[in-house]
Biotite code that builds the C-alpha atoms (Angstrom):
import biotite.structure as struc

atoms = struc.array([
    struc.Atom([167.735, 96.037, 149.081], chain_id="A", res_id=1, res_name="UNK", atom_name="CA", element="C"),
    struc.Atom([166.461, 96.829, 145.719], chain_id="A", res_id=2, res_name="UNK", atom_name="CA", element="C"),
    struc.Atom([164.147, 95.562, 143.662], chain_id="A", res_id=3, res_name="UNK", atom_name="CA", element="C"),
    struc.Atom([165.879, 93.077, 141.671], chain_id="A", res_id=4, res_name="UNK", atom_name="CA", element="C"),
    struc.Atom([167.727, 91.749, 144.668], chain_id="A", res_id=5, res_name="UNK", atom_name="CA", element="C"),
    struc.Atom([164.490, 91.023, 146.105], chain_id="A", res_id=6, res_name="UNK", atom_name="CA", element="C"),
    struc.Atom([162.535, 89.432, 143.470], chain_id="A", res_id=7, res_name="UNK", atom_name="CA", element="C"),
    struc.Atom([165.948, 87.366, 142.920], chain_id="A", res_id=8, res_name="UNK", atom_name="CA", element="C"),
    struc.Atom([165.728, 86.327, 146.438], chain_id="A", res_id=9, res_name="UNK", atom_name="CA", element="C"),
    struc.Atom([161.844, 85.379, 146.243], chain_id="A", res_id=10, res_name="UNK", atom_name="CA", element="C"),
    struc.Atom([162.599, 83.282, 143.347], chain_id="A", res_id=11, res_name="UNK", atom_name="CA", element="C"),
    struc.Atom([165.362, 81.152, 145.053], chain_id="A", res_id=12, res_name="UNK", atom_name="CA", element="C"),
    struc.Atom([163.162, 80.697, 147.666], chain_id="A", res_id=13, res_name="UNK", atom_name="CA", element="C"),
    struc.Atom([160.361, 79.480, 145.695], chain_id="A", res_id=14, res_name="UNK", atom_name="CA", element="C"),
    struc.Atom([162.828, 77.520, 143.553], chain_id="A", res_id=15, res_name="UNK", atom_name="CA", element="C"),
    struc.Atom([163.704, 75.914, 146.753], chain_id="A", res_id=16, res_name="UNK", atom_name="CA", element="C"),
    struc.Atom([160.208, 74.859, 147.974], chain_id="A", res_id=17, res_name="UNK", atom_name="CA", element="C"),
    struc.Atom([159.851, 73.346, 144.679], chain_id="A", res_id=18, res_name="UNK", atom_name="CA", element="C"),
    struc.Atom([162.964, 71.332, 144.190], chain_id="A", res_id=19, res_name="UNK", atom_name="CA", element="C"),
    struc.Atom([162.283, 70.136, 147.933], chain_id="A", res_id=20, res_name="UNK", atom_name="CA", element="C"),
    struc.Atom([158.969, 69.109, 146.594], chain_id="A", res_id=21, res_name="UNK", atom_name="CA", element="C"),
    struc.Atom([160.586, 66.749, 144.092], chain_id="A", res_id=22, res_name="UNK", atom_name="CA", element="C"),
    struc.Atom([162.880, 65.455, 145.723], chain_id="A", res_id=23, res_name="UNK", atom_name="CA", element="C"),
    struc.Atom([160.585, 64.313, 148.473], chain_id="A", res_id=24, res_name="UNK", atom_name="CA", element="C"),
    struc.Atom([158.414, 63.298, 145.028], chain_id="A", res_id=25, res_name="UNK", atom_name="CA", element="C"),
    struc.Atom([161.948, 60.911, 144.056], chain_id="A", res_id=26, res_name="UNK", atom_name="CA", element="C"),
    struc.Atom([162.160, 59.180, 147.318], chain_id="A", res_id=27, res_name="UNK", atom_name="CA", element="C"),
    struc.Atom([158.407, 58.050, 148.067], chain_id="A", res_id=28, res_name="UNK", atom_name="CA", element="C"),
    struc.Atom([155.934, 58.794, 144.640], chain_id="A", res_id=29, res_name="UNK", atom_name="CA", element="C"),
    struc.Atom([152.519, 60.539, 145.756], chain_id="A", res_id=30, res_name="UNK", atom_name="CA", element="C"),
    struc.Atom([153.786, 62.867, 148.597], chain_id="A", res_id=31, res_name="UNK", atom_name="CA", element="C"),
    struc.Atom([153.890, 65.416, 146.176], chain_id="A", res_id=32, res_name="UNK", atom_name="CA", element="C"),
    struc.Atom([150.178, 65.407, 145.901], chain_id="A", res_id=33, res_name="UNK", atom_name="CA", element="C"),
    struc.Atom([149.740, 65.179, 149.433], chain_id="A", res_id=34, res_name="UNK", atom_name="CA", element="C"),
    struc.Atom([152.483, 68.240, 149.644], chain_id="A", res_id=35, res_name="UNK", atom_name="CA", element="C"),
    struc.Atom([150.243, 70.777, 147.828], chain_id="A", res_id=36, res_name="UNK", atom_name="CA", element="C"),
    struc.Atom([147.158, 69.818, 148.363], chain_id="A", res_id=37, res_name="UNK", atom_name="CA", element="C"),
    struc.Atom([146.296, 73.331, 150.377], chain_id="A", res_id=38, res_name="UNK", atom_name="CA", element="C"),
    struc.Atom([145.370, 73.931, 146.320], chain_id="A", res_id=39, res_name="UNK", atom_name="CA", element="C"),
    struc.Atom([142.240, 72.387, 146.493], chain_id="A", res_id=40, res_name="UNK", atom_name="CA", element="C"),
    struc.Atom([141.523, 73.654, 150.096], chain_id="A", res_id=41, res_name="UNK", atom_name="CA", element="C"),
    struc.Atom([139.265, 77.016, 149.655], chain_id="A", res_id=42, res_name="UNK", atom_name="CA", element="C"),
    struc.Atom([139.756, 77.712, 153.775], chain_id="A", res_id=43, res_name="UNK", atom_name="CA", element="C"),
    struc.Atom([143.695, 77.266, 153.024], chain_id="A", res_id=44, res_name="UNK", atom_name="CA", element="C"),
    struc.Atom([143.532, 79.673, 149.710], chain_id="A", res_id=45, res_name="UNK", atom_name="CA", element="C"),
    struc.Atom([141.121, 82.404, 150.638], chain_id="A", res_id=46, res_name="UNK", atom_name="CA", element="C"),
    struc.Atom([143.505, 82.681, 153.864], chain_id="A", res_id=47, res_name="UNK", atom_name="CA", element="C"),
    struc.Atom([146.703, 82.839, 151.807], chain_id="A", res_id=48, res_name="UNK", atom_name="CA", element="C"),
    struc.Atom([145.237, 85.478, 149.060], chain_id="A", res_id=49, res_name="UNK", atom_name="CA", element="C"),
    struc.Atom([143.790, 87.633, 151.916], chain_id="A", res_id=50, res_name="UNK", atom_name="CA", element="C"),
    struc.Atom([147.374, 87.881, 153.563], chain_id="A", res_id=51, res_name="UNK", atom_name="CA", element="C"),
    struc.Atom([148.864, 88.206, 150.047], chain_id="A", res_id=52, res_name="UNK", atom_name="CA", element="C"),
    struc.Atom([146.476, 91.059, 149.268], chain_id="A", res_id=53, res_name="UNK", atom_name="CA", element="C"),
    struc.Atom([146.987, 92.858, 152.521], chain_id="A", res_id=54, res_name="UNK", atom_name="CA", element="C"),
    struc.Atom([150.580, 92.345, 152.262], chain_id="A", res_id=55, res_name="UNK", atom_name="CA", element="C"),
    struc.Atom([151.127, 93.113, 148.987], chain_id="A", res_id=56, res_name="UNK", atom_name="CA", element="C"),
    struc.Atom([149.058, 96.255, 149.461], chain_id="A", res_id=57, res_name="UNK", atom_name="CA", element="C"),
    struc.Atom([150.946, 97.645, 152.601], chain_id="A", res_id=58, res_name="UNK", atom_name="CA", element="C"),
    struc.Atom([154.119, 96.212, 151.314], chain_id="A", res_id=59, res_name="UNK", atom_name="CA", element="C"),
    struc.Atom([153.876, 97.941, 147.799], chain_id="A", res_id=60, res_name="UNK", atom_name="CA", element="C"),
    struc.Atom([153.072, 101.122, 149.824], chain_id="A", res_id=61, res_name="UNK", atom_name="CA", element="C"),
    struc.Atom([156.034, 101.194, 152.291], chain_id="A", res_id=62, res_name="UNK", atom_name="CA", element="C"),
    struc.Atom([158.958, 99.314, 150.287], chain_id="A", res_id=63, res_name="UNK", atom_name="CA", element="C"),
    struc.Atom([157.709, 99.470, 146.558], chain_id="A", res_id=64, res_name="UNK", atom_name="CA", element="C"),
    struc.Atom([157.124, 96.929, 143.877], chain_id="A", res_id=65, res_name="UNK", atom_name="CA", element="C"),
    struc.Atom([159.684, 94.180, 145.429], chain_id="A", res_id=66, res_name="UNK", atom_name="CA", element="C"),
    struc.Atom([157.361, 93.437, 148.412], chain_id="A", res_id=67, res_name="UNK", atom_name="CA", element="C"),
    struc.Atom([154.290, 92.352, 146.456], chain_id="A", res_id=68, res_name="UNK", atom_name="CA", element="C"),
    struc.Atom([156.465, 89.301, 145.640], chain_id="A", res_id=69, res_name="UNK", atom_name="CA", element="C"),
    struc.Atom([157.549, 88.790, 149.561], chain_id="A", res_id=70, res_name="UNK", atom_name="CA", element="C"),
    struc.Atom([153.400, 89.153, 149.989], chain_id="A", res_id=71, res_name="UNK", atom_name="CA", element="C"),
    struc.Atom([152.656, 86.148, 147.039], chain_id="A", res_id=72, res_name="UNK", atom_name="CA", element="C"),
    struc.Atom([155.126, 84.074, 149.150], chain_id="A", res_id=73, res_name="UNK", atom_name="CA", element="C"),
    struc.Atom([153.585, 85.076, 152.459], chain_id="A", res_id=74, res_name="UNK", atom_name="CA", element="C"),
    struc.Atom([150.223, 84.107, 150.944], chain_id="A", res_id=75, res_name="UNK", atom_name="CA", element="C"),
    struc.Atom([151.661, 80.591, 149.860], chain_id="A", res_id=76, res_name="UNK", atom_name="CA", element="C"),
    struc.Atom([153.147, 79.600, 153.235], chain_id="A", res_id=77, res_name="UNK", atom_name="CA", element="C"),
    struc.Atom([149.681, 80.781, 154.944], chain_id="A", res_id=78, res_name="UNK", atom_name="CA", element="C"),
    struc.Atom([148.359, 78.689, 152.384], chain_id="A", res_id=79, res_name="UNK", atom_name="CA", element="C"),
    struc.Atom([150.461, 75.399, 153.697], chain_id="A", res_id=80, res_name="UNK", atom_name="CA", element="C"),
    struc.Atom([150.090, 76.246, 157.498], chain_id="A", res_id=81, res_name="UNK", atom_name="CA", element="C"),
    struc.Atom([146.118, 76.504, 157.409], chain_id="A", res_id=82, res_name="UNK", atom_name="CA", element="C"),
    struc.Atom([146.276, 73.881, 155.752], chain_id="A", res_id=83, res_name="UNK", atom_name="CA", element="C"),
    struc.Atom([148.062, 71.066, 157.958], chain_id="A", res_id=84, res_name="UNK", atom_name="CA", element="C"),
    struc.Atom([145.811, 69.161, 160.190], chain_id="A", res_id=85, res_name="UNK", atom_name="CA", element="C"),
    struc.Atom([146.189, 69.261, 163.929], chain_id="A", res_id=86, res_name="UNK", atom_name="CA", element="C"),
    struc.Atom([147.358, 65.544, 165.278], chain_id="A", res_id=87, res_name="UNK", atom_name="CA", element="C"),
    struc.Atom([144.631, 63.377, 166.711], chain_id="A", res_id=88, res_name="UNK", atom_name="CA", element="C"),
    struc.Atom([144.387, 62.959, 170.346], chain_id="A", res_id=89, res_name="UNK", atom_name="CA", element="C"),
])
């Protein structure tokens, strides 16, 4: 795939998460707040930039420019996962 493929494809994706963001915004207000709040988590963003950096890093190396924008994404969805709390009980 080259480059511009790629980046296209990381863009729909993103454009994705966000338009599933307001939708889910539409239908109850405030879940969008609750949706990104990994922003304000430092655990949640230190371990999404450290698996963008690596990423994007090893990526770049191996596959070129388009993989630093696969990493950014990585790093977001790390983002989200460390950030979920584990259910009580």
């Amino acid at each position: 795939m080259d480059g511009t493929a790629s980046l296209l494809t990381v863009a729909i994706v993103a454009a994705v998460l966000v338009i599933r963001a307001a939708l889910a915004e539409l239908r109850a207000p405030g879940s969008a707040r609750a949706r990104w709040a990994f922003v304000s988590n430092p655990r949640a963003m230190t371990a999404g930039a450290v698996t963008a950096v690596v990423l994007g890093l090893v990526g770049r190396q191996h596959a070129g420019p388009g993989a630093v924008a696969w990493a950014v994404l990585a790093g977001a969805l790390v983002a989200v996962v460390v950030d979920r709390h584990p259910p009580a009980g």
